[in-house]
KOLTISE-606408 format. One record per residue (C-alpha): z, x, y. Coordinates in steps of 0.5 Angstrom, whole numbers, padded with zeros to 4 digits, always signed. Example, Ala and Ser with C-alpha at 12.3 -4.5 7.8 and 13.67 -1.06 7.14 Angstrom:
KOLTISE-606408
+0016+0025-0009;+0014+0027-0002;
END
This chain:
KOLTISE-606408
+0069+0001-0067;+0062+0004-0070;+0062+0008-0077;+0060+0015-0075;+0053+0017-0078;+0055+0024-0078;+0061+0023-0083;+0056+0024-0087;+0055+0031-0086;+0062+0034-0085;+0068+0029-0089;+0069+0031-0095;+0072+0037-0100;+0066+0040-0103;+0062+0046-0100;+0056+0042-0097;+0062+0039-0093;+0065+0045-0091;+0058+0049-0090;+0057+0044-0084;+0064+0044-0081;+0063+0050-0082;+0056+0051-0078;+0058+0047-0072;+0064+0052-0071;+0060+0058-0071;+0054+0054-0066;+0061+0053-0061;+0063+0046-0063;+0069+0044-0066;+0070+0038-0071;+0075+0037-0077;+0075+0033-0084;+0076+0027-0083;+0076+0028-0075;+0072+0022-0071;+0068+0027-0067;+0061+0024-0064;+0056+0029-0065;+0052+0028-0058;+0045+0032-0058;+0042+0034-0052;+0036+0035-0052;+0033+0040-0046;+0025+0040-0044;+0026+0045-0040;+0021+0051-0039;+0018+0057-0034;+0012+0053-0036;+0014+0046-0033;+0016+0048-0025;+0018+0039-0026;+0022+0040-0031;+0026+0047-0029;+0032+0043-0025;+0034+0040-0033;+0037+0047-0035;+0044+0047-0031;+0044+0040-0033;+0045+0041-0039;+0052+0043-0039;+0055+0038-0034;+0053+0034-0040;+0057+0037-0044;+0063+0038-0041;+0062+0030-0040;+0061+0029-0047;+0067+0033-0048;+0072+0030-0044;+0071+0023-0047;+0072+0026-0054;+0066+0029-0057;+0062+0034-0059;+0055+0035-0055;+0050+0040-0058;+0044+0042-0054;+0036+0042-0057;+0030+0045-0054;+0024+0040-0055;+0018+0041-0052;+0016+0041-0045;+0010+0038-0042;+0008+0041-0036;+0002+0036-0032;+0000+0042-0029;-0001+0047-0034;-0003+0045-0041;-0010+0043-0042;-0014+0039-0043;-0008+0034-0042;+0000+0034-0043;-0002+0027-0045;-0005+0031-0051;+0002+0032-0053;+0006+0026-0051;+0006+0023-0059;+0008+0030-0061;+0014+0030-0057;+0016+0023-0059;+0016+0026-0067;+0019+0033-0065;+0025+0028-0062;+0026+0023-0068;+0025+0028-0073;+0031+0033-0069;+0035+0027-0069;+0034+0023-0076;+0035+0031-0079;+0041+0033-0076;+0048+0030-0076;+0047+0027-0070;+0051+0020-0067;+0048+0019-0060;+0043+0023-0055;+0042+0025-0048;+0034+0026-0047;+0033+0032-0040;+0027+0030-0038;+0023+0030-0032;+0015+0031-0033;+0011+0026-0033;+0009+0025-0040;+0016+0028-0043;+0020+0022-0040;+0016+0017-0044;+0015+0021-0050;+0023+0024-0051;+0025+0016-0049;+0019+0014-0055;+0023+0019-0060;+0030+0016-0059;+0027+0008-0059;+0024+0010-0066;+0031+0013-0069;+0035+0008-0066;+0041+0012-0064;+0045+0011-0057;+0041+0014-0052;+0041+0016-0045;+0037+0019-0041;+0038+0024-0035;+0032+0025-0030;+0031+0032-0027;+0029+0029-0019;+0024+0030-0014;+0022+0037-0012;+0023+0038-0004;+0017+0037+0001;+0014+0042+0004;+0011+0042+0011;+0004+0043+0014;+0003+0044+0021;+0010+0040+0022;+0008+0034+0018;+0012+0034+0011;+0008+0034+0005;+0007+0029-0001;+0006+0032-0008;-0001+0031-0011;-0002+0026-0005;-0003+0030+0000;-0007+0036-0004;-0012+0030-0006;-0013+0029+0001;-0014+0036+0004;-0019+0037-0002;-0023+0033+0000;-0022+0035+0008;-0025+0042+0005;-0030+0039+0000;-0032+0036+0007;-0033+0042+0011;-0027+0039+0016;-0023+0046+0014;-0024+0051+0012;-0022+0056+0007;-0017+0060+0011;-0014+0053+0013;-0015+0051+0005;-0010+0058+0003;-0006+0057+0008;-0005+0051+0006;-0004+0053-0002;+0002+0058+0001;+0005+0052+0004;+0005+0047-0002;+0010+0051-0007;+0016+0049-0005;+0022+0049-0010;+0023+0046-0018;+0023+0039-0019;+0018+0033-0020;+0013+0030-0015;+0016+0028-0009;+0011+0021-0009;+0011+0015-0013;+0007+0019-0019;+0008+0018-0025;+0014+0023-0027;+0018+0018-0020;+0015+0011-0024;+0018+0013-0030;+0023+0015-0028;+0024+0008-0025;+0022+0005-0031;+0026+0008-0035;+0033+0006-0031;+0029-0001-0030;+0030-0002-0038;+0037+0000-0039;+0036+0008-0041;+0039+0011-0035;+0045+0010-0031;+0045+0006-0025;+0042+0009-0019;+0040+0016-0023;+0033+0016-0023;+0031+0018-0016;+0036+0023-0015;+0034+0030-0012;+0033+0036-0015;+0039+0042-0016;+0043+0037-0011;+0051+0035-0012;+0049+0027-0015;+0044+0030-0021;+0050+0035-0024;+0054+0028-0023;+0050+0024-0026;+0050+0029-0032;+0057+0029-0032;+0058+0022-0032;+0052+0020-0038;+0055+0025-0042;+0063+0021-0042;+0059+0015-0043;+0054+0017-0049;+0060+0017-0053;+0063+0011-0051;+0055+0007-0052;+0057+0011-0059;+0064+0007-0060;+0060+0000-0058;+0054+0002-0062;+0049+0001-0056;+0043+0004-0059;+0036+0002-0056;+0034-0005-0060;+0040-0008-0057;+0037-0005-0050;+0029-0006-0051;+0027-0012-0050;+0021-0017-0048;+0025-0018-0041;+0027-0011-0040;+0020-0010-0040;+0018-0015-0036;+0023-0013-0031;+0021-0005-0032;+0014-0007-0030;+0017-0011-0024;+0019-0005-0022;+0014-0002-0022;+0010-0006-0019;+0015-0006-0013;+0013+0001-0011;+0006+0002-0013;+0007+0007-0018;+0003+0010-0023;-0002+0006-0027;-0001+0012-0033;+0005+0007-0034;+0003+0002-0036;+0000+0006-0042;+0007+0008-0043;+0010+0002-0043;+0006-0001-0048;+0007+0005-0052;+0015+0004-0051;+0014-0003-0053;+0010-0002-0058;+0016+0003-0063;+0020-0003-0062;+0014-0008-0065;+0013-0011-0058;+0006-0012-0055;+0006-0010-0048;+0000-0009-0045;-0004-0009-0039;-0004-0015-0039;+0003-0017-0040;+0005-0012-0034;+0000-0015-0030;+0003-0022-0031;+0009-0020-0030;+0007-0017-0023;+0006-0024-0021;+0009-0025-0014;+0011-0018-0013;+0010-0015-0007;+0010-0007-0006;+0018-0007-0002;+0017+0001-0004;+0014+0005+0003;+0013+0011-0001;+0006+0015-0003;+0001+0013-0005;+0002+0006-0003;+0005+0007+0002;+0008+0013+0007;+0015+0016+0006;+0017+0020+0000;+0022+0019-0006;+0028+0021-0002;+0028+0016+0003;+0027+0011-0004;+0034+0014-0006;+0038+0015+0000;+0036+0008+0002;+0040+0005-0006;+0034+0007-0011;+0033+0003-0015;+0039-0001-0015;+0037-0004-0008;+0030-0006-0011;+0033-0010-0016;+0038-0013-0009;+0031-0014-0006;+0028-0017-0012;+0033-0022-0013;+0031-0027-0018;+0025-0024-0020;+0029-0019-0025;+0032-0023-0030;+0038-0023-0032;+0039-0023-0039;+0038-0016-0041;+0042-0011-0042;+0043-0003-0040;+0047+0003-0043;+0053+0001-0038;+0053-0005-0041;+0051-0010-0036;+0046-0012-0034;+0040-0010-0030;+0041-0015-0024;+0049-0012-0025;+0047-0006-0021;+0044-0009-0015;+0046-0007-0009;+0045-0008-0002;+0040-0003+0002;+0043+0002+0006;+0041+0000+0012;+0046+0005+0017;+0040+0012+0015;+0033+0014+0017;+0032+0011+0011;+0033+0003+0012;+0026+0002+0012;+0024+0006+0006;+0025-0001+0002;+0023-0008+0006;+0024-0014+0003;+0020-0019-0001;+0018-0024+0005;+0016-0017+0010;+0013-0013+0004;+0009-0006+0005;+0003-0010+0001;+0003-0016-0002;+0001-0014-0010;+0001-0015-0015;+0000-0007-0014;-0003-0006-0021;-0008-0011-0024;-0012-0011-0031;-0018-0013-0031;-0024-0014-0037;-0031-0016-0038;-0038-0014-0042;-0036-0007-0039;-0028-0008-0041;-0027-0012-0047;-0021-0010-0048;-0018-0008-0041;-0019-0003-0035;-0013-0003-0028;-0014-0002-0022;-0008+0001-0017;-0010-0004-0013;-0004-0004-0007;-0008+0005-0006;-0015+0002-0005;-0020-0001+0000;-0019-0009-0001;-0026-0009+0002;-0029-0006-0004;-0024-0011-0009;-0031-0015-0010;-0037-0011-0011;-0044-0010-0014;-0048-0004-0013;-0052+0001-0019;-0049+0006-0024;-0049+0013-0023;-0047+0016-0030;-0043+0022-0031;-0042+0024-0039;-0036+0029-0038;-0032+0034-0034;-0036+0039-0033;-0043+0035-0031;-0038+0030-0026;-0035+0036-0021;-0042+0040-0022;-0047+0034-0019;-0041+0031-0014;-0041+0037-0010;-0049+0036-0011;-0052+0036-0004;-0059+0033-0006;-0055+0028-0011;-0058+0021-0010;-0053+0017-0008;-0051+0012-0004;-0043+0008-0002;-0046+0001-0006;-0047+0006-0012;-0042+0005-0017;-0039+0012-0021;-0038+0012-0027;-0035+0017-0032;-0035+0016-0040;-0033+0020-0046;-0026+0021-0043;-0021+0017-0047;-0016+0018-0052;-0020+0020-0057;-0026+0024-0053;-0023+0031-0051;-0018+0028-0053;-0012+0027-0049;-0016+0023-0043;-0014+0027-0038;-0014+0026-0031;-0021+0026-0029;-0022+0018-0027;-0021+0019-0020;-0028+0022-0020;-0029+0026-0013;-0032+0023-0008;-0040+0026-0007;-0040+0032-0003;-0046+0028+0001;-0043+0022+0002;-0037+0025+0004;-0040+0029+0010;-0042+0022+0012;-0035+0020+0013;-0034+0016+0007;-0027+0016+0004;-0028+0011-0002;-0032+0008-0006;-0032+0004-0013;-0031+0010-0019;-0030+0006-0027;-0027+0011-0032;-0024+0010-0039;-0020+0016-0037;-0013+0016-0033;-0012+0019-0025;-0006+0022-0023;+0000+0016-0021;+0000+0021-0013;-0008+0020-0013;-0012+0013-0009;-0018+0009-0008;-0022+0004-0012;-0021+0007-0019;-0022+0002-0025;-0019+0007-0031;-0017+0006-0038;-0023+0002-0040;-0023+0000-0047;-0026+0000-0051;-0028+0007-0049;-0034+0011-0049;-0032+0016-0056;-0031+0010-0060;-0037+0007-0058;-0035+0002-0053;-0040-0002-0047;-0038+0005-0043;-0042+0009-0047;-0047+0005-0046;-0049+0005-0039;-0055+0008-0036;-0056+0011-0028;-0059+0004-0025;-0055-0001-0029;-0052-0007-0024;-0044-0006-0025;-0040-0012-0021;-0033-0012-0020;-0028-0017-0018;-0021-0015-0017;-0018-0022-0016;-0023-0025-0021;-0020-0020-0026;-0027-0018-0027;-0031-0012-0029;-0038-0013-0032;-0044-0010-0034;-0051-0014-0032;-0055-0012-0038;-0057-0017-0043;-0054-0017-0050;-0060-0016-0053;-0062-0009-0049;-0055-0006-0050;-0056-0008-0058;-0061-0003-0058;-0057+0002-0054;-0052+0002-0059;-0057+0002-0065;-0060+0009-0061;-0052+0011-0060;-0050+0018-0063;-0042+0018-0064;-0039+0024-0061;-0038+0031-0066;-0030+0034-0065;-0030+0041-0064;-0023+0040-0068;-0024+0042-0075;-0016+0042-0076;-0010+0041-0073;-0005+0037-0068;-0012+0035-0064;-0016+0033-0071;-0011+0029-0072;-0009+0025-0066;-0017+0024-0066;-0016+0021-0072;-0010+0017-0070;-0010+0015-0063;-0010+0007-0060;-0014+0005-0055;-0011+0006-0048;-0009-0002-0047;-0005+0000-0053;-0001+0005-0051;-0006+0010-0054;+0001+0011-0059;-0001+0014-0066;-0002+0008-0071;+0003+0011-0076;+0008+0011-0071;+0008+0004-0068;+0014+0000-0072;+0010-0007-0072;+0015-0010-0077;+0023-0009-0078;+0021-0006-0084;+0017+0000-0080;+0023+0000-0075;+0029+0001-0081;+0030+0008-0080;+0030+0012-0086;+0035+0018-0087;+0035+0024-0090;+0039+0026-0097;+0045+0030-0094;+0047+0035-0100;+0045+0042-0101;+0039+0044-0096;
END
């Protein structure tokens, strides 16, 4: 059985020892000297800012009931919630921040084992980086999928559906009226998008890696299974503390290419694939676009859910979730890794209810929704590093393409100029957004799905090739070539491009270059003048300083741990404080 790292705080006569006992019994805990009471902290992102995350406030005491009844003593922590709605420029500005919040909670406070309530995009990978970094037993609790509203009797998908009728209304096929009408409908309950975005891809990848119980990530939210899940995540915290299952005997090589596999079988979110490589990398992992790339090789779309297919997550979760994917998959998930149950990953597969509506929402690998892999790396003279492309959410006939450059430097001058009625622009062209990346802004928001042009879209034409180095939303579509690296803000080739340079793609090639001799874009960067920062101090300043590269993980440098001693946690003096 596993020493307490709590006991520090509370065995022993003196006075810092009582102080502590003492603290804990006036917060509503109990523990006694000498006592083996594991400390469970519980960290809760919820906020009326984050409508995603709101469903994690009544989870928090079924946690403790469960951390309770099996013998220890659970403490509740807010941390900060990053709501993708609201914060600006990007909640993925905040991501690092969370992930220190959440380590530093842990390593100063007299804590065994956590559970991390999440449920928003950013704050899964960010709170799961945290606990990575303080290796402490770590489970994590999703908050679930919001319902789905319903527009003219067809039910809604979140994010996916709003994209589409915006450009329904840009187009002119509906009108204003239509387009509010639409607005009143679309706010329907508390949870996380009802598609595979990035909130429902991370929570996959986070059950996939072994941080979450089986079938927990894709439960809906405020229903009777969430609270149960909690329960059951609390009593088995405590026992991960007596088998001291921290997260370096979780997180592996494997586990992260049975994550990616996952993902890959859902076509879920390309913003995952930076948050693998950041997840991977606080454990001293490379695991870049690349890595998730090759680990999809041969991995179908077997998910029927939006945007790469058609359904919504709770058909996924009524068909089994994720433990019905892994039956699916079969061999394609290696078997060595294991989870916080103790097992293995391939362990908790099971068969696809097939007795519901629902059969259908997980096919298998031999009659798949698309045969993938859905989310490919590529790289060339515009990419040196790395770009993805969601390819299973894009037009194949655009997988291979050479057309001119229409260059965009920034948000502002990209929404004015697309909504531009006398724009020159044809479908060849090929749309390009520069300065959007980890260090421009900063955060790289989700502004790569760049909009289709006004006057192309009023002839009809639904896609077209469109290259950033920012992200787009996991619920958005098309052939969108993101996370160009290295990016515009730091001198890359995409800061480089002018409107009439010749771009080629190649989807299947893993191909994205720019035609212009080294000679010329030698001069180009010889003119090139580095952005200035309107930050002068504070946390933006300092990420601008510090951010990785998006093919990277887009992490902060003095956060990776890429030796055993970067990983070694360093606990406080415990004494008088």
């Amino acid at each position: 059985m596993t020493a307490l790292r709590s006991s520090a705080w509370f065995d022993g006569d003196d006075e810092v020892a009582l102080a502590h006992r003492v603290a804990v019994r006036m917060g509503g805990g109990e523990i006694e000297q000498g006592e083996r009471r594991p400390i469970v902290a519980v960290i809760d992102t919820s906020s009326d800012a984050n409508p995603c995350n709101l469903p994690l406030r009544e989870l928090a005491e079924h946690v403790r009931r469960g951390v309770t009844d099996a013998g220890g003593t659970a403490m509740v922590m807010p941390a900060m919630s990053l709501g993708e709605d609201l914060m600006k420029p990007s909640a993925m500005l905040y991501r690092n921040l969370l992930s220190m919040e959440v380590e530093e909670l842990l390593r100063a406070n007299p804590i065994d084992g956590v559970v991390l309530l999440t449920n928003c995009d950013k704050t899964t990978p960010g709170a799961l980086m945290g606990a990575i970094s303080s290796d402490l037993p770590t489970i994590q609790i999703i908050g679930g999928n919001r319902p789905a509203p319903v527009f003219d009797g067809r039910e809604l998908g979140t994010g996916t559906d709003l994209w589409r009728e915006m450009d329904r209304y840009r187009s002119g096929e509906i009108d204003r009226t239509e387009w509010r009408r639409f607005e009143a409908c679309y706010a329907c309950g508390t949870g996380s998008c009802n598609t595979a975005g990035t909130a429902s891809s991370m929570a996959m990848i986070v059950e996939a890696l072994g941080f979450a119980l089986p079938g927990a990530s894709t439960v809906q939210a405020g229903q009777g299974p969430s609270r149960d899940v909690s329960y059951e995540t609390g009593r088995r915290i405590v026992a991960m503390i007596d088998e001291g299952l921290t997260p370096s005997r979780i997180l592996s090589e494997a586990s992260l290419r049975n994550a990616a596999r996952i993902l890959q079988s859902v076509g879920g979110s390309t913003n995952a694939v930076i948050h693998l490589a950041a997840i991977a990398g606080r454990a001293g992992i490379v695991f870049g676009p690349e890595q998730v790339a090759a680990a999809g090789a041969g991995v179908p779309v077997i998910a029927d859910v939006q945007p790469s297919g058609a359904g919504l997550m709770r058909e996924l979760d009524r068909a089994g979730g994720v433990p019905s994917l892994v039956f699916e998959l079969g061999d394609l998930i290696e078997p060595e890794p294991v989870t916080c149950t103790g097992k293995s990953l391939r362990a908790s597969g099971r068969a696809p209810l097939a007795a519901n509506e629902s059969s259908a929402a997980i096919r298998t690998v031999s009659d798949p929704i698309v045969a993938g892999p859905a989310i490919r790396a590529v790289s060339g003279t515009l990419a040196p590093g790395s770009a993805v492309i969601k390819a299973a959410a894009s037009d194949p006939r655009l997988w291979r393409h050479r057309g001119p450059a229409l260059v965009f430097h920034g948000y502002d001058e990209m929404r004015e100029r697309t909504q531009d009625l006398d724009l020159d622009v044809t479908a060849d062209h090929v749309l390009v957004l520069s300065g959007c990346g980890p260090v421009g802004v900063p955060g790289m928001p989700e502004w790569g799905m760049i909009p289709i042009p006004k006057r192309l879209l009023q002839q009809g034409v639904t896609d077209m090739v469109r290259i950033s180095d920012a992200r787009m939303s996991g619920t958005s579509f098309g052939t969108v070539f993101l996370h160009v690296s290295p990016e515009g803000a730091v001198g890359g080739p995409i800061a480089l491009v002018r409107d009439g340079d010749m771009i080629s793609v190649d989807v299947e090639a893993g191909s994205i270059e720019l035609e212009v001799s080294p000679e010329e874009l030698d001069r180009r960067r010889g003119e090139w003048v580095p952005p200035v920062s309107a930050h002068l101090r504070g946390w933006p300043l300092l990420y601008q300083q510090h951010v990785e590269q998006a093919d990277r993980g887009a992490d902060l440098d003095f956060l990776t741990a890429p030796t055993a001693a970067h990983r070694r946690r360093v606990d406080p003096v415990v004494g008088r404080s």
